[in-house]
C-alpha positions, -999 to +999 in steps of 0.1 A: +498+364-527+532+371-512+553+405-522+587+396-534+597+431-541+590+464-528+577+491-555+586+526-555+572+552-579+588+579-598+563+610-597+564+607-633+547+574-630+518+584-608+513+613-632+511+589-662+483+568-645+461+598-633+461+612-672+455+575-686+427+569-662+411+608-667+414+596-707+393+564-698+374+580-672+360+608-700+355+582-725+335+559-701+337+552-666+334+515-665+365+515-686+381+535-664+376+507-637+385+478-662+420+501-666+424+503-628+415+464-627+444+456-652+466+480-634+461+464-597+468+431-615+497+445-631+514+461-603+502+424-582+523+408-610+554+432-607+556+431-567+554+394-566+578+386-595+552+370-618+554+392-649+584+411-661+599+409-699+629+432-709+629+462-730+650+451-754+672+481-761+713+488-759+723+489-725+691+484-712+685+476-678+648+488-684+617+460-680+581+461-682+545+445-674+518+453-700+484+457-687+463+427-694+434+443-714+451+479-721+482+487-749+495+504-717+527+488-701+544+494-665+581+501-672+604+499-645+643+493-637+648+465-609+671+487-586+683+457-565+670+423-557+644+436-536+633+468-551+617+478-582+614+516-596+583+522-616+592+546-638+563+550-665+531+542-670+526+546-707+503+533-737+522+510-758+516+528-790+543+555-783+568+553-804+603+538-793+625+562-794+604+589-770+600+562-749+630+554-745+644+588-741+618+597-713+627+563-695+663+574-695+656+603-682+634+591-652+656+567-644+682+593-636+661+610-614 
């Protein structure tokens, strides 16, 4: 599969997956490695240009991948037409708002 875009992570981001995966980990290793399954595929997705959908917000520049088997989603601002910023990795029952605000705030960073 070719890479169309170049991913770069917000430390943020690579927090979020280490506490999702120590939640699945706990709760059943062979989760833990469907989770990181979905979120290779996911991040395969993102780099190529094969799954993106908008976070529908005001002013929004924000997108996301959801995870194939997981409520978690990949949310991430496309910087340029060759990079994408992962910003959060986050499970998809958070509520809107928080989500929103903590996006915000990454993306400044």
């Amino acid at each position: 599969m070719a890479f169309r875009f170049e991913l770069i992570h917000h430390p943020g981001a690579s927090e979020d997956y280490l506490e999702a995966r120590a939640f699945f980990t706990e709760i059943d290793p062979g989760l833990a490695k469907l989770f990181d399954d979905d979120f290779r595929g996911a991040l395969a997705g993102l780099a190529s240009g094969r799954l993106a959908t908008h976070l529908y917000s005001a002013n929004s520049t924000f997108r996301w991948v959801k995870l194939r088997r997981f409520s978690h989603k990949i949310f991430f601002d496309p910087k340029d037409d060759e990079t994408r910023f992962v910003l959060a990795i986050v499970s998809g029952k958070r509520h809107p708002s928080r989500l929103l605000r903590m996006l915000r705030k990454r993306g400044r960073a």
